[in-house]
N, C-alpha and C positions, 0 to 999 in steps of 0.2 A: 474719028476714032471708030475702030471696028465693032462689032455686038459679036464681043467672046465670051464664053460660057465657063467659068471657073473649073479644073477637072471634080473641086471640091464641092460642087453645088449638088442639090437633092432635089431627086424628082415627087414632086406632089402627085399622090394617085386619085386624090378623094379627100375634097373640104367640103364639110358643111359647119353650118351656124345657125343658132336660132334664137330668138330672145324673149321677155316675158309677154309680149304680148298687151299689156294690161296699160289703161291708160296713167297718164302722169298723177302724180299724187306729189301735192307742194311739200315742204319739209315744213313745219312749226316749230318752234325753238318750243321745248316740254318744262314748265316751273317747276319741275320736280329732276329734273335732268342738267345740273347744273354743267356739266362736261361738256354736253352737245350745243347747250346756247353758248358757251364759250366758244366751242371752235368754230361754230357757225359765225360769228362775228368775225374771228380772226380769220375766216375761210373768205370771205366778204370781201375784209382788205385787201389778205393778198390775191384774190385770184381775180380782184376783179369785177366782181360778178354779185349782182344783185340775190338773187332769189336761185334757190336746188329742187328742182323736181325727180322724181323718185319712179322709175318701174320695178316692179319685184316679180317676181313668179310665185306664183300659190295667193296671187289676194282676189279677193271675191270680186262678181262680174257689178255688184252693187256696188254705192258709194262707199267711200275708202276713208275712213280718219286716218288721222297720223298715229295713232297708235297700233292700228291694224299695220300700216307699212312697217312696220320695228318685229314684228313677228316671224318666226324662223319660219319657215317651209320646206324642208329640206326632202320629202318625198317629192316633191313639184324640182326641186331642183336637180336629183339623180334623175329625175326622167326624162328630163332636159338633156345629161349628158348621157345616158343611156338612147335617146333620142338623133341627137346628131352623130351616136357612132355607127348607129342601122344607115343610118342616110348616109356618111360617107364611105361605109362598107357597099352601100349600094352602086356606089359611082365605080367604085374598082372592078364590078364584076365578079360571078360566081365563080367559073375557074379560077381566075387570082386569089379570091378570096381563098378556096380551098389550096390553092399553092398557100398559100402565105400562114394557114394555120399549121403545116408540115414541114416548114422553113420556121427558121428562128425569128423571133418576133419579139418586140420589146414594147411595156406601157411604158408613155411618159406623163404623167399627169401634171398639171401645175393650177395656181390660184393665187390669188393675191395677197391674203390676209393671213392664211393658216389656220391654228385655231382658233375658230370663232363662237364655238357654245358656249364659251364663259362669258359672253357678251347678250345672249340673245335669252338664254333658259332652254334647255334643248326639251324638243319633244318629241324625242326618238334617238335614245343612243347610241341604236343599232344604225339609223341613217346619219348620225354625227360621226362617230367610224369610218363607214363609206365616205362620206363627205369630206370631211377634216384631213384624211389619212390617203386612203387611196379606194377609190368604186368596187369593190369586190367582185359583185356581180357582173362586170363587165371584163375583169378578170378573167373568171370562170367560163360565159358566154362566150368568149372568141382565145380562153386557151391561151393566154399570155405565160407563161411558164418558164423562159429565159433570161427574164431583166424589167422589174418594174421598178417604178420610184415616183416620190413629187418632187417636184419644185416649190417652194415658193419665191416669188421676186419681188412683190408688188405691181408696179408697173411694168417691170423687166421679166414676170413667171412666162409669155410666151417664147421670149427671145431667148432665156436662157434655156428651154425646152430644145428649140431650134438648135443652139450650138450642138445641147448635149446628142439631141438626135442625128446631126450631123457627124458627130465622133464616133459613134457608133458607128454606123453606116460606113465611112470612109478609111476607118481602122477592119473593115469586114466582119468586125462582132457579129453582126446583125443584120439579117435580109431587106427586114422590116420594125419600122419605128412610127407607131400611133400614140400620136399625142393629143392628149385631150384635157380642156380645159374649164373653168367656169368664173365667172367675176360675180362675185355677190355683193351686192348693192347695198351694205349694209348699215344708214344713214352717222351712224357714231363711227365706225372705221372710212368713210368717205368725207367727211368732212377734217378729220384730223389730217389725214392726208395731205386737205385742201391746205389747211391751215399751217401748214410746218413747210410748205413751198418758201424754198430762199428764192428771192425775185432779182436772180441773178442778172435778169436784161433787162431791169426798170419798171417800172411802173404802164401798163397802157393807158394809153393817153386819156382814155374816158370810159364811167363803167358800161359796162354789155347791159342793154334794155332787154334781152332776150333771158331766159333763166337757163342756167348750165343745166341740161337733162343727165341724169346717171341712173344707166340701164345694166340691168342683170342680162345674161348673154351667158351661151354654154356656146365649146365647140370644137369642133375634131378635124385632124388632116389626117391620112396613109401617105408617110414618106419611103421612098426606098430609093435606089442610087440612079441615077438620072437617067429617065429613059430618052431612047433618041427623039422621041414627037411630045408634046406635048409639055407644061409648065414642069420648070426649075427652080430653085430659087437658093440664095446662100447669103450672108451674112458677110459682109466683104469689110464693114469699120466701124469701129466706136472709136469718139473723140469728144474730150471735154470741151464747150465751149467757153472763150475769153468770158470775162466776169464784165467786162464795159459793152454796150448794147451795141457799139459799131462795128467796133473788133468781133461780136458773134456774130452781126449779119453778115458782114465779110468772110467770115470762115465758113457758114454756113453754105455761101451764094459756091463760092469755092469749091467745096465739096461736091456739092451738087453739079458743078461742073464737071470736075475728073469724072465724075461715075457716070455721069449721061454720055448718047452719042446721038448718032443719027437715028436710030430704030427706037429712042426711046419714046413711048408714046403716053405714057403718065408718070408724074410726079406726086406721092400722096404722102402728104405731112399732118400736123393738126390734133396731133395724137394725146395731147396734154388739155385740159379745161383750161389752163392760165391765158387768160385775155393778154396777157404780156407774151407768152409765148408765141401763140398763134399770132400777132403783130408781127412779133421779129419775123417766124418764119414767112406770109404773106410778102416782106419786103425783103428778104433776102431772094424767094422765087422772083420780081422785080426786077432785083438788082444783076442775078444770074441773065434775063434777056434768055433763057431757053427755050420758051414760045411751045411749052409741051402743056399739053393738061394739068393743072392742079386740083387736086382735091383735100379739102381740111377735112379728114375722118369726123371729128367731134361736134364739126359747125352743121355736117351733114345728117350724120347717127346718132347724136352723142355722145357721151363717154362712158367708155367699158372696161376701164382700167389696163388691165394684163389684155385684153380680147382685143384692142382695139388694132395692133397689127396685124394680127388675123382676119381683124373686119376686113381690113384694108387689102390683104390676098384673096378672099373671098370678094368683095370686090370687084379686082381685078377679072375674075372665071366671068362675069354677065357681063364685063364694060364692053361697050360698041367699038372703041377703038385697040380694044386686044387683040388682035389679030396673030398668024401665022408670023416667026419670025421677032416678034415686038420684044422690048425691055420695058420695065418699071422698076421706077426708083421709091423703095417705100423707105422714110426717114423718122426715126420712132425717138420721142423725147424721152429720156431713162425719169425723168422727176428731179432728179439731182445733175441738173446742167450738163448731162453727159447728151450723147447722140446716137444713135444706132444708124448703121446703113443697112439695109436687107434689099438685093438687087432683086427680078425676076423674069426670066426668060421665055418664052415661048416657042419651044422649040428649034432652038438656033441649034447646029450640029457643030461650030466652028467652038473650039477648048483652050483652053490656056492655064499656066501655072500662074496664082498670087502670093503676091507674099503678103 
């Protein structure tokens, strides 16, 4: 099979990432927090998983209780995304950059939770705003003035970024399309999460001795319509998988077949915490025999909820074997038994129409 390049795909000009920084802080179920020792148990059964450690942005360089980690931050967290949209403005370049503020340009922002000051006690309603709704100041700084909006998805806020930033671009709305995002690690909205998992592929077969990390993470691409050098990337399929655990390794191994070829030089799944999930995916790679690089995002970085296909493109920019020419296959679990394909090129010139 050839490495064709969808006419529909989107050239990435400039990604970056970057996360809290701060070391792990264990979760404690709070006697006074009856919600969160609940789902933490239920979060236990289904996913798996022993023990949640916690990175946040804004916690002190000192030792950390668990009360400290429940605490908003939300200046620490705009500067995070205000942070990674210099650094990926920086990758594009000063004359692009100044093309791209005189061409039409579009915010896409997304997050996983939405509003979340009714949860935390906000302490700045002026950064709850920004936060919550859409970054103003970032806004204003690079002159978005044609087409903003959020997302949210949950698990799904970068992919559906992606699509939308796609439609734009390929219907010629739009020159250009920065999307920018953040996962807040917010230990009551991450655990319920955890806990409302339908373990559509069974049980894994024994719990994880390691503790599931969930890390906060900001971070920005410039897309705009695929240039002839340099990475692409498009969204080519969602697809539910079977409810019995054989039936989804075999759809899964399958899948991952049609979409690789010869050029492709990584495969990067792992995109969910469920111990059941990262199973199925580890033996459906197996069962496909594709003999390409895998990498589990979550078992490597942790989990970043919405961010962590992104990790996984960013990623891709420093791997050793991306090279001139290459594909990767990034396969993103939706949370709800569904699957995303996100292909990504490197530079290939050769095009085709999908359907």
């Amino acid at each position: 099979m050839n490495c064709v390049v969808p006419v529909s795909a989107i050239g990435v000009f400039g990604i970056s990432m970057v996360e809290s920084g701060h070391s792990f802080v264990p979760f404690e179920p709070s006697w006074f927090n009856a919600n969160e020792a609940r789902f933490f148990k239920q979060a236990q059964r289904r996913q798996a998983q022993k023990e949640w450690l916690f990175s946040r942005f804004g916690l002190p360089d000192t030792e950390v209780d668990s009360e400290q980690m429940r605490r908003a931050a939300y200046r620490e967290a705009l500067n995070a995304v205000a942070k990674v949209c210099r650094n990926a403005f920086g990758q594009v370049g000063r004359k692009l950059e100044t093309q791209i503020r005189k061409q039409r340009s579009a915010f896409v922002y997304f997050d996983a939770w939405g509003e979340t000051a009714t949860f935390e006690g906000a302490n700045s309603w002026r950064d709850v705003i920004s936060l919550d709704l859409l970054p103003k100041p970032i806004l204003r700084d690079y002159g978005f003035r044609d087409f903003s909006c959020k997302v949210r998805g949950e698990r799904n806020g970068f992919m559906h970024a992606i699509r939308l930033a796609s439609d734009l671009l390929n219907s010629n709305e739009m020159d250009t399309v920065v999307v920018a995002g953040l996962f807040r690690s917010l230990p009551l909205m991450v655990l319920s999460s955890a806990a409302e998992r339908v373990a559509l592929h069974g049980g894994a077969r024994a719990k994880l001795g390691t503790p599931c990390p969930s890390v906060e993470r900001a971070g920005c691409v410039v897309l705009r319509r695929r240039p002839a050098q340099g990475m692409s990337i498009a969204i080519t399929s969602y697809s539910q998988l079977p409810g019995h655990q054989q039936l989804a390794r075999e759809h899964l191994a399958s899948e991952w077949k049609v979409r690789c070829n010869e050029r492709t030089a990584y495969v990067l799944a792992g995109m969910h915490p469920s111990a059941a999930m990262r199973e199925l995916e580890r033996e459906a790679y197996a069962a496909s025999a594709m003999g390409r690089r895998y990498l589990s995002v979550c078992d490597v970085y942790g989990d970043s909820g919405c961010m962590n296909p992104m990790l996984a493109l960013s990623h891709l920019t420093s791997a050793p074997e991306w090279r001139a020419r290459s594909h990767a296959l990034i396969s993103a679990d939706d949370g709800r038994g569904g699957v995303w394909a996100m292909e990504c090129w490197n530079g290939s010139d050769e095009t085709r129409d999908i359907e």
